[in-house]
N, C-alpha and C positions, 0 to 999 in steps of 0.2 A: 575581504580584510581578514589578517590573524585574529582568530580567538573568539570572531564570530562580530567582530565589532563591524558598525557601518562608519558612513562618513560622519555622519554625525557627532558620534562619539568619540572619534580621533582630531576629529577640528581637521583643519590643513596638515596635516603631516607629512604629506608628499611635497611642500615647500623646503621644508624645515624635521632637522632631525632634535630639531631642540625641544624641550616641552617647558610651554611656562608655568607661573612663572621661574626662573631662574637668575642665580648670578652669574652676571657676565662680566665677563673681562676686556676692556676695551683697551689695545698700544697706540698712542699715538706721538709719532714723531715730528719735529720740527727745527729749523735754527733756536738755538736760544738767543732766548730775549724777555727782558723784564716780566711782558706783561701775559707770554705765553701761557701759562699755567692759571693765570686767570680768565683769559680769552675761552680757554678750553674746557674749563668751570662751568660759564657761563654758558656754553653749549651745550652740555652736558646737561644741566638742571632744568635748559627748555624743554628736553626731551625724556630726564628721570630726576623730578624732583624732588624726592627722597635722596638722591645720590647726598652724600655725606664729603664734604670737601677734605677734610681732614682727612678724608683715608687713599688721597691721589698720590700716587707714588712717583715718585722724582727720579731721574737717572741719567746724568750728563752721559755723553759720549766720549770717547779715551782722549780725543782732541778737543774735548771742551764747545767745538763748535754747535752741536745739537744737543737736544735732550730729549727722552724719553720718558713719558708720563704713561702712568695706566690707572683708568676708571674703573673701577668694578662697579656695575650699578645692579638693579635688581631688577630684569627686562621684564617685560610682560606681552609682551606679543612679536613677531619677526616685522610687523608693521614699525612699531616702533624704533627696534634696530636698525632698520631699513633709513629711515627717519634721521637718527642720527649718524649714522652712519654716512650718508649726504650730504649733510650740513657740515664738519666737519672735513670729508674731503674735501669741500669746495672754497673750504678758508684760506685767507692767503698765507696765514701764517703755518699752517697744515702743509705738511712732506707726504705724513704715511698715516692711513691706519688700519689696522691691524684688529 
């Protein structure tokens, strides 16, 4: 290891270039629809409870059909990302995320 560190004191690093905790930004796209932006909330907060709803950002698509929402939540581990990262893909209301 650089700098004389072992594994221990890097944690998993070879997984992840990320170091926690940090803010993450999460895009997640979908049809829009009423309850999207709540659905996606709701996921969200399983997995970063602190996430703050007020600060979900909205952003239709040029033809209105979809939207685009971004989380920034405050991660704490690639576990967790991982986490939601899944649960999210695998909604039916979920296109993409990012």
């Amino acid at each position: 290891m650089a700098d004389g560190q072992d594994a221990s004191q890097t944690g998993s690093r070879a997984d992840t270039l990320l170091e926690f905790p940090t803010d993450f930004p999460l895009k997640i796209m979908g049809e829009r629809h009423d309850d999207f932006a709540q659905v996606v909330v709701e996921v969200v907060l399983r997995h970063a409870p602190d996430f703050d709803p007020a600060t979900l950002g909205m952003r239709p698509s040029s033809g209105g059909r979809y939207i685009g929402l971004t989380a920034t939540i405050r991660a704490t581990s690639k576990a967790q990302l991982d986490a939601l990262y899944r649960e999210l893909s695998s909604h039916p209301m979920v296109k993409v995320v990012l």
